[in-house]
SEKOL-67919 format. One record per atom (N, C-alpha, C): residue number from 1; residue in one letter; atom name; x, y, z. Coordinates in steps of 0.05 Angstrom, whole numbers, plus 32768, in hexadecimal, padded with zeros to 4 digits. Atoms other than C-alpha are relative to their C-alpha. Layout:
REM SEKOL-67919
NODE / NUM / A / CA / X / Y / Z;
...
REM end
This chain:
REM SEKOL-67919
NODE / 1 / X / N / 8010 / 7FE8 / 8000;
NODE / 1 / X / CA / 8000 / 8000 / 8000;
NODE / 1 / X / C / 8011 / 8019 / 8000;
NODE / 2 / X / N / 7FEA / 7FEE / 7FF7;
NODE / 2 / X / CA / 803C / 802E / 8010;
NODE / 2 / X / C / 8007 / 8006 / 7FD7;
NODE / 3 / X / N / 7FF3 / 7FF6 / 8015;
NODE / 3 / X / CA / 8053 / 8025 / 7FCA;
NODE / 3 / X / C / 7FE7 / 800A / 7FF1;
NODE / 4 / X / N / 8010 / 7FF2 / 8008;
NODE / 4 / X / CA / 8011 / 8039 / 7FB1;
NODE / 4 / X / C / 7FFF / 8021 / 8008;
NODE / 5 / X / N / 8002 / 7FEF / 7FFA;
NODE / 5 / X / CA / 8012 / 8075 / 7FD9;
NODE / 5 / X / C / 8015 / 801E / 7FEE;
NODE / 6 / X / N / 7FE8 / 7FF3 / 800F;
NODE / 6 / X / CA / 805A / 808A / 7FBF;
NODE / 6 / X / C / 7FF3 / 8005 / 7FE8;
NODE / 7 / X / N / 800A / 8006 / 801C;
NODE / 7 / X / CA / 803F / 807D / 7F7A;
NODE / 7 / X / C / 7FEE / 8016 / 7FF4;
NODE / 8 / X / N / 8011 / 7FF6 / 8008;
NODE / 8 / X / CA / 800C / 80AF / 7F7C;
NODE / 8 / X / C / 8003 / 801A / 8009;
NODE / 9 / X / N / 7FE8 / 7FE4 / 7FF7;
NODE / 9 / X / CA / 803A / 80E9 / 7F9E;
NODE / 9 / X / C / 800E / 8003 / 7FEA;
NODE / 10 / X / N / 7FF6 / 7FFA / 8014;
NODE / 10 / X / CA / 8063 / 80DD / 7F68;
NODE / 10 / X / C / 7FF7 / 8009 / 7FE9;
NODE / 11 / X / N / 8015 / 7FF6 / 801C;
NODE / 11 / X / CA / 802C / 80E4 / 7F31;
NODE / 11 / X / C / 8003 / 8017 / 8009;
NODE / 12 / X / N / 800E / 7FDE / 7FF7;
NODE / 12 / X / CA / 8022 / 812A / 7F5D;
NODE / 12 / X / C / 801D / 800D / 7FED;
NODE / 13 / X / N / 7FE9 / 7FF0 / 7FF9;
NODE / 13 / X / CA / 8070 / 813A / 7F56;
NODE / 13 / X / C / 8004 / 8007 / 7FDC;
NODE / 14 / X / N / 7FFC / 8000 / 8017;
NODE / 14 / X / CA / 8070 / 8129 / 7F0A;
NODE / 14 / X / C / 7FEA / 8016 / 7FF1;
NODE / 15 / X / N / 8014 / 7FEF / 8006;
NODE / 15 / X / CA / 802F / 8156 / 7EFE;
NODE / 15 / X / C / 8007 / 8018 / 7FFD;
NODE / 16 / X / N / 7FF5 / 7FE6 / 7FF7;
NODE / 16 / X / CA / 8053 / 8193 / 7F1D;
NODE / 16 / X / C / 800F / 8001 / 7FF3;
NODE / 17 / X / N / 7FE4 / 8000 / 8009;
NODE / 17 / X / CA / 8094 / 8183 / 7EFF;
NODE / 17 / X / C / 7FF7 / 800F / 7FDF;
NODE / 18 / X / N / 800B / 7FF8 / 8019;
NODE / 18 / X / CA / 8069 / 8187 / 7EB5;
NODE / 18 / X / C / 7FF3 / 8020 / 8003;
NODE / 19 / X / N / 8005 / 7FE1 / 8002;
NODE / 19 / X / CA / 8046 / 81C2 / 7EC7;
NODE / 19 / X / C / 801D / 801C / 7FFA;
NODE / 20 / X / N / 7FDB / 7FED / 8004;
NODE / 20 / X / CA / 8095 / 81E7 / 7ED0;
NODE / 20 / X / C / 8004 / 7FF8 / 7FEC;
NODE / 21 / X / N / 7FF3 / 7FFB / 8018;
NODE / 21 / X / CA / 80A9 / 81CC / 7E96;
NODE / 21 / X / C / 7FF4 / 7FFC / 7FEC;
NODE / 22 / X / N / 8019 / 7FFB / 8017;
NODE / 22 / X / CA / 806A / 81DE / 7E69;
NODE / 22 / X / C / 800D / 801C / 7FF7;
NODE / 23 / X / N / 8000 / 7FE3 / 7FFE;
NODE / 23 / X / CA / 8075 / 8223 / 7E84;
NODE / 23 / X / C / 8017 / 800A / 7FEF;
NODE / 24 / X / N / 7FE1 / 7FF6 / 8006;
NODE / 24 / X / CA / 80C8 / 8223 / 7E71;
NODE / 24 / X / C / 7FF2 / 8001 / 7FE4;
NODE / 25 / X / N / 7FF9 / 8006 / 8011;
NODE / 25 / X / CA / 80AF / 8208 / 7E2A;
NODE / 25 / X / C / 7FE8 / 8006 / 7FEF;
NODE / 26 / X / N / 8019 / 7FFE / 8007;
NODE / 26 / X / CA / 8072 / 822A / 7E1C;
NODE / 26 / X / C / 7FFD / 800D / 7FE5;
NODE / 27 / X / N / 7FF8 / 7FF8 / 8013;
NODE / 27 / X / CA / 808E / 8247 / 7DE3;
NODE / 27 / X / C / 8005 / 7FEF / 7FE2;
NODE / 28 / X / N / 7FF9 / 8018 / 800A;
NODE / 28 / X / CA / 80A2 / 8206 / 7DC4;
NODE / 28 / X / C / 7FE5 / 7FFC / 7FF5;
NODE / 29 / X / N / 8014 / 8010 / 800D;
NODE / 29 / X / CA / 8073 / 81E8 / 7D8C;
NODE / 29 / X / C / 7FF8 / 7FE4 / 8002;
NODE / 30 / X / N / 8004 / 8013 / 7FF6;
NODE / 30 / X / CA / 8080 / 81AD / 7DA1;
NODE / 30 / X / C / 7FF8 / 7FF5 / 801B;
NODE / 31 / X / N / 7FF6 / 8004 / 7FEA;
NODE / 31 / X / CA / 8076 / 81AF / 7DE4;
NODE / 31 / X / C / 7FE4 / 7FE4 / 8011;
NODE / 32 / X / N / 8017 / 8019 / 8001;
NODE / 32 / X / CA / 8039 / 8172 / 7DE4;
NODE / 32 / X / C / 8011 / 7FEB / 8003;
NODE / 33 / X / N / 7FEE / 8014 / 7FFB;
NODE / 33 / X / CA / 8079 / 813E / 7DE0;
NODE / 33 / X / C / 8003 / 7FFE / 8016;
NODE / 34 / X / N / 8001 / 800C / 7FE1;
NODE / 34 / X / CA / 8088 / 814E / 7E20;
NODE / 34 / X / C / 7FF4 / 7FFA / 800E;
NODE / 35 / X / N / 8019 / 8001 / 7FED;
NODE / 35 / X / CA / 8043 / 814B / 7E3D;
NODE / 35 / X / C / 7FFF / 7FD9 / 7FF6;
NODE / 36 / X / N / 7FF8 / 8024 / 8009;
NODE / 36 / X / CA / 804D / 80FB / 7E15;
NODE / 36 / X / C / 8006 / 7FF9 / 8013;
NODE / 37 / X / N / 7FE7 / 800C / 7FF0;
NODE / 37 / X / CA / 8084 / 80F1 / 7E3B;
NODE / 37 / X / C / 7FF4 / 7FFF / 8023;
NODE / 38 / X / N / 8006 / 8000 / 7FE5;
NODE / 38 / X / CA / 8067 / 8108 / 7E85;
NODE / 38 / X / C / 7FEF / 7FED / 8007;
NODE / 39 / X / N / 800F / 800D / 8001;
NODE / 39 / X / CA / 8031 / 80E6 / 7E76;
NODE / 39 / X / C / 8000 / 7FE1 / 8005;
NODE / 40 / X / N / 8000 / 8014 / 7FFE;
NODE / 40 / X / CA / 8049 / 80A5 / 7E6C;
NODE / 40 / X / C / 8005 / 7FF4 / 8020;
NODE / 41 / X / N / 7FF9 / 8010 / 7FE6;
NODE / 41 / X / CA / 806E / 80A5 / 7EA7;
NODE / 41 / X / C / 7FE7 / 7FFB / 8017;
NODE / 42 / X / N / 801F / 7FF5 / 7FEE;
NODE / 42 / X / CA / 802C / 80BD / 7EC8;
NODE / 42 / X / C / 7FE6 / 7FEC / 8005;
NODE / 43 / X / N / 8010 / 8012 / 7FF5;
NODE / 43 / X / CA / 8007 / 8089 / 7EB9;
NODE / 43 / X / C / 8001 / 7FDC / 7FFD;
NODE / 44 / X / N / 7FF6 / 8018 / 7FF3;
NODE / 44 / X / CA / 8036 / 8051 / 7EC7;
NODE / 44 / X / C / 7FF8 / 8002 / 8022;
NODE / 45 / X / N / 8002 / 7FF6 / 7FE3;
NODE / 45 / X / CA / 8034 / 806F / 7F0D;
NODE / 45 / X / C / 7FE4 / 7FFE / 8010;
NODE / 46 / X / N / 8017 / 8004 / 7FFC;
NODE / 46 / X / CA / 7FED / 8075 / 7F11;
NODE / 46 / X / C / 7FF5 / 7FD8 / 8003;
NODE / 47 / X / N / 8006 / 8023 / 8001;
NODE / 47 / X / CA / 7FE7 / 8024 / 7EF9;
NODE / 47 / X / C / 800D / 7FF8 / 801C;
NODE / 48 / X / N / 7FF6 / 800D / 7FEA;
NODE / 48 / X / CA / 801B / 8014 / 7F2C;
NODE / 48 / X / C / 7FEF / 8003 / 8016;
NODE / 49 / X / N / 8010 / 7FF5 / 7FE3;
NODE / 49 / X / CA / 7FEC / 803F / 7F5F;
NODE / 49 / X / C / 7FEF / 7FE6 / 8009;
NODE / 50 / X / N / 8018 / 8008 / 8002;
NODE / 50 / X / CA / 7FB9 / 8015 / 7F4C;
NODE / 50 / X / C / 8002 / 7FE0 / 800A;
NODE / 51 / X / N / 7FEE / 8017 / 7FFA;
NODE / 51 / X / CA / 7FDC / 7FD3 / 7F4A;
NODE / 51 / X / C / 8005 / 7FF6 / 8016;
NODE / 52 / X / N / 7FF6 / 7FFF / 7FE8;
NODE / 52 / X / CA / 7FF8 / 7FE1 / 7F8F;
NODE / 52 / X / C / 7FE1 / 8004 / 800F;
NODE / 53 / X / N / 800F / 8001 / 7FF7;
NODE / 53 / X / CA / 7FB5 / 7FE5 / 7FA7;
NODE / 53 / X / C / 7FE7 / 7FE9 / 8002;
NODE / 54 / X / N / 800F / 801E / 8000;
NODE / 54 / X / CA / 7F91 / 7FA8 / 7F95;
NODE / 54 / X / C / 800F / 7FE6 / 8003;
NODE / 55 / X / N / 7FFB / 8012 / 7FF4;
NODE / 55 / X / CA / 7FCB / 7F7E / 7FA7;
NODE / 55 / X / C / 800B / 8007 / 801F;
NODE / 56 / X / N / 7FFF / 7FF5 / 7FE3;
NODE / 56 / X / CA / 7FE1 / 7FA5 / 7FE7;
NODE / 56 / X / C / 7FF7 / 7FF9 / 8018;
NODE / 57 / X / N / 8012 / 8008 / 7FE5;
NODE / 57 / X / CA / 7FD0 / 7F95 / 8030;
NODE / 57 / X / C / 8003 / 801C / 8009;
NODE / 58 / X / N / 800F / 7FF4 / 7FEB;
NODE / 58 / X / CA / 7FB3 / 7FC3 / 805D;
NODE / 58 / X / C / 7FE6 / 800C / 8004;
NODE / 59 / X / N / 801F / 7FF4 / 7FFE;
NODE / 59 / X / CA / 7F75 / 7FE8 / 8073;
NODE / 59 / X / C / 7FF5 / 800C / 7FE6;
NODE / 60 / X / N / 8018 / 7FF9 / 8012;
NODE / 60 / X / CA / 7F3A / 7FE8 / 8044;
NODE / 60 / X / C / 7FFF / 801B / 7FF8;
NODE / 61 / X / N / 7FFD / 7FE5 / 8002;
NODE / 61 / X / CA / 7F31 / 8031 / 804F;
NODE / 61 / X / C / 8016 / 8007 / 7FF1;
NODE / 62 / X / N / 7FEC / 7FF6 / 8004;
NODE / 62 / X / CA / 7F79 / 803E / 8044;
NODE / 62 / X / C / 7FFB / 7FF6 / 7FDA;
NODE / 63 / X / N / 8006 / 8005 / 8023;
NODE / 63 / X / CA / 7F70 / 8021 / 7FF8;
NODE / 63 / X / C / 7FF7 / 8002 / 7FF6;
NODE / 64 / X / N / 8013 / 7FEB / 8011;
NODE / 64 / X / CA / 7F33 / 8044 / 7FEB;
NODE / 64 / X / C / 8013 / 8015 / 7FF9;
NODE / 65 / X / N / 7FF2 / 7FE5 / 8007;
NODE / 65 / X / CA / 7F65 / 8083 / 7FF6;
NODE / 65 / X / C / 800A / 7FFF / 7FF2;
NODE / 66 / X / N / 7FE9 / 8001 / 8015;
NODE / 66 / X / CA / 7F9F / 806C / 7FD0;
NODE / 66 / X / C / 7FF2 / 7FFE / 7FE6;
NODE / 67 / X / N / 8012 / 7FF9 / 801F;
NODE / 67 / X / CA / 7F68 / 805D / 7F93;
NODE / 67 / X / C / 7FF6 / 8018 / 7FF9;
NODE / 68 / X / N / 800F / 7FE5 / 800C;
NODE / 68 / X / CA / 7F47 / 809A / 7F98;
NODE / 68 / X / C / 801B / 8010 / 7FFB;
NODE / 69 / X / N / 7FED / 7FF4 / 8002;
NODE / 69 / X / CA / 7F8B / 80B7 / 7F95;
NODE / 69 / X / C / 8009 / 7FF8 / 7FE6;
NODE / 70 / X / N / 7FF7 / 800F / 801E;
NODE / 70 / X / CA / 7FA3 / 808F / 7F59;
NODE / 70 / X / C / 7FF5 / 8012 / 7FEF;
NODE / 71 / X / N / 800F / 7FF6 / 8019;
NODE / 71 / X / CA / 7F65 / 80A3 / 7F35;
NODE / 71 / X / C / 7FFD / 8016 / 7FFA;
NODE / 72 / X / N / 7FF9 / 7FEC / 8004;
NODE / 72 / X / CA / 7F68 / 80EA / 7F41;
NODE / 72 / X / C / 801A / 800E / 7FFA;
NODE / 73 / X / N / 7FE1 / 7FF5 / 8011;
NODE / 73 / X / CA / 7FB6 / 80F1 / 7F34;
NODE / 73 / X / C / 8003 / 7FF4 / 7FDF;
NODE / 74 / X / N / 8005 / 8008 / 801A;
NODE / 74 / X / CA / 7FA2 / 80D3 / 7EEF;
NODE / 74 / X / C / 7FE9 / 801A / 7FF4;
NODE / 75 / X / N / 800C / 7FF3 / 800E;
NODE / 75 / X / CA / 7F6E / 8104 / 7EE0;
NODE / 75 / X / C / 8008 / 801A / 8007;
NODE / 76 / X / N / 7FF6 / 7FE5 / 8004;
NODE / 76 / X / CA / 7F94 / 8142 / 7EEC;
NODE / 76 / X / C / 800F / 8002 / 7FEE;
NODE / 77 / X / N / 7FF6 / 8005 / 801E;
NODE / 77 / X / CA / 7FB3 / 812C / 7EA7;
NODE / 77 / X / C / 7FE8 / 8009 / 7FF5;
NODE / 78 / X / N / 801D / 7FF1 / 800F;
NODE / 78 / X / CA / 7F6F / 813A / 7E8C;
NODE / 78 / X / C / 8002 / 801B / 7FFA;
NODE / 79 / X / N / 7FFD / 7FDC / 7FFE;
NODE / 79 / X / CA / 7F78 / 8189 / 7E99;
NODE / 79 / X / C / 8015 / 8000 / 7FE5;
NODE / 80 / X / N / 7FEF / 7FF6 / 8013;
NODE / 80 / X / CA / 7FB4 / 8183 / 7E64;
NODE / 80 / X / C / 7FF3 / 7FF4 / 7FE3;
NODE / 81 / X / N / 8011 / 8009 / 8015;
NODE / 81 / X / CA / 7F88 / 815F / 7E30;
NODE / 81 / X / C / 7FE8 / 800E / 7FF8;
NODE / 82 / X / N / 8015 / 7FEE / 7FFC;
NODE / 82 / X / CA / 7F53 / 818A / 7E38;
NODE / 82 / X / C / 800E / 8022 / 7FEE;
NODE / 83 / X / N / 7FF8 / 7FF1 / 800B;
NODE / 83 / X / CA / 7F7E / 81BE / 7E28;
NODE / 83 / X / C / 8003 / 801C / 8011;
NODE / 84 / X / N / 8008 / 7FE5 / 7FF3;
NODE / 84 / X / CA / 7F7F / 81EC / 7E65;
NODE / 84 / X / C / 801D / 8006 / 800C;
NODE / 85 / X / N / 7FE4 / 7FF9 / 7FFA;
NODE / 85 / X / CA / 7FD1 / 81E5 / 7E70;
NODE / 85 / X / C / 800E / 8006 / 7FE6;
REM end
């Protein structure tokens, strides 16, 4: 469950990290490659979340959190598909 937890801090860290380097490259025509690239890792991270949650031990509760956490550090990718970063 722990590594689920990590897993979905990290999605946070990688979210922020893209936001900074939208901003450096906002200039850039290309700059959708890199949103690729965040992405992927993003939603390896997310899977693992997920992963780590249905084989995981501990409290019930506690693995509702970590899912609801998964599933919402996955859909703050949405906002860049959408088109509002």
């Amino acid at each position: 469950m722990f590594s689920g937890v990590l897993a979905c801090s990290l999605n946070l860290c990688v979210f922020w990290a893209y936001v900074v380097w939208l901003r450096s490259h906002q200039t850039d025509m290309l700059w959708w490659k890199g949103r690729d690239e965040f992405e992927l890792v993003s939603n390896f991270l997310t899977g693992f979340a997920v992963f780590a949650v249905a084989i995981g031990k501990g409290r019930e509760a506690v693995a509702g959190l970590v899912f609801f956490a998964a599933v919402t550090g996955y859909l703050i990718w949405v906002v860049g598909h959408v088109g509002v970063l």
